[in-house]
C-alpha positions in Angstrom: -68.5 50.5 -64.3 -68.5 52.9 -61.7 -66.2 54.8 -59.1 -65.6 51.6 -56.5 -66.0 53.2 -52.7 -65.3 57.2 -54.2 -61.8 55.7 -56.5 -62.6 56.2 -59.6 -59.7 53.5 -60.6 -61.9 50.8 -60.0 -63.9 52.2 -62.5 -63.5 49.2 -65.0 -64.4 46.4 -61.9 -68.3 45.8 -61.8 -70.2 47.2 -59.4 -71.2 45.1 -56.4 -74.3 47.7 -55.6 -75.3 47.8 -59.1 -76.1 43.9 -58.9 -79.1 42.4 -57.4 -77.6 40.8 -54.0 -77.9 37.0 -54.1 -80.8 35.2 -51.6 -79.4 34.9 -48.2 -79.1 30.9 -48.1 -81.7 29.2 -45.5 -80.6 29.0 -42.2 -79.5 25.9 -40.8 -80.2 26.8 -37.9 -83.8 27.3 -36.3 -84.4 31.1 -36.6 -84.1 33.6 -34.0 -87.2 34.7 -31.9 -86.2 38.6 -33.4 -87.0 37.2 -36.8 -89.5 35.2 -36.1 -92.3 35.8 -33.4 -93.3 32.2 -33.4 -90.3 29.9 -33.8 -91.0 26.6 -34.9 -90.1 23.7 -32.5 -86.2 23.0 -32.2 -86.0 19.5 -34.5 -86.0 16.6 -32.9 -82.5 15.5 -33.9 -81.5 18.2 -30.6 -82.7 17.2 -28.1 -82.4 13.3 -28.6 -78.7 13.0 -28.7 -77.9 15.2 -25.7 -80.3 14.0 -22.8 -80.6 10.2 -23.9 -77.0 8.8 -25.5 -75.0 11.6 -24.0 -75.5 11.0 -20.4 -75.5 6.8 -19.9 -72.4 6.3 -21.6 -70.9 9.3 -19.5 -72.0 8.6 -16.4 -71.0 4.1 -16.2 -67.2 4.7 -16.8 -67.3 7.6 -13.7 -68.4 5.4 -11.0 -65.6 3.1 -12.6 -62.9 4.5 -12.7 -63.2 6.8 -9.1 -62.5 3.3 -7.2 -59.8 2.1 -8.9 -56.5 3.6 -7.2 -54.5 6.1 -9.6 -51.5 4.7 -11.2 -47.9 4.7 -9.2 -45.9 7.7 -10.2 -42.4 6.5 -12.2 -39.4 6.7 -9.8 -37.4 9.4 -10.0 -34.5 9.2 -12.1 -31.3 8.7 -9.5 -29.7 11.8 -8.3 -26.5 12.7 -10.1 -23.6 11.7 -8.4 -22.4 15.3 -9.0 -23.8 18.9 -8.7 -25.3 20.2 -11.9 -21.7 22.0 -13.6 -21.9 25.7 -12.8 -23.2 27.8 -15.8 -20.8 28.7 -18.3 -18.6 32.3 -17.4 -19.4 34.8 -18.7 -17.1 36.1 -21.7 -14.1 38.4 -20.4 -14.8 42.4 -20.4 -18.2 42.2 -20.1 -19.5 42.8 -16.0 -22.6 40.9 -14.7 -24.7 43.9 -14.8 -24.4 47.4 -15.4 -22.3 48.7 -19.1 -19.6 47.7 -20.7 -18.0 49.6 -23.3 -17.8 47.7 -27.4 -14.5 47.7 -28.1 -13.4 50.1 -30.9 -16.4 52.2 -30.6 -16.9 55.7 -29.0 -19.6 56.6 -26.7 -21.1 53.4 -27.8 -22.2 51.0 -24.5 -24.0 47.5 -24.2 -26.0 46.8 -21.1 -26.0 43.8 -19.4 -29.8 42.6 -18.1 -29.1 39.1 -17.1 -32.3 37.7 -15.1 -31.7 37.1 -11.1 -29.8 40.3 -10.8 
């Protein structure tokens, strides 16, 4: 064991640096032009899929659908036959805006930020 990054209370784990690191595993990717001056081709499996079967089945249903008209909106639900109730009052002893003082406490003040005001 060994004194994990300067605690010597890891001495009991195994070191991670004291092991050989395992192989990287091969990229699934097609390597980077840094790693590699020559990079191989891209496979071919790229390139089909995007140009070929991406684009015909994409571009039919456009032409389609643009002509036909969108569809009519819902009606709107009928007004009320009375204004929306006013919102509730506020509880007594306690002002729109500003302080109030808490019952039973000294010195002791809640403030009132109500939005609108």
């Amino acid at each position: 064991g060994c004194a994990y990054n300067g605690h010597p209370v890891y001495s009991d784990l195994p070191c991670p640096f004291d092991r050989p690191l395992p192989p990287p595993p091969p990229p699934s990717l097609p390597p980077l032009p840094d790693f590699n001056p020559s990079p191989p081709p891209p496979p071919p499996q790229m390139p089909t899929p995007l140009p070929a079967p991406a684009q015909p089945p994409l571009s039919p249903p456009v032409p389609d659908v643009n002509p036909l008209p969108p569809p009519p909106l819902p009606p709107p639900p009928p007004p009320f036959p009375f204004n929306p109730p006013p919102p509730p009052p506020l509880p007594p002893g306690i002002p729109a805006g500003g302080s109030a003082v808490i019952e039973g406490k000294d010195g002791a003040f809640l403030y009132c930020l109500l939005p609108g005001r």
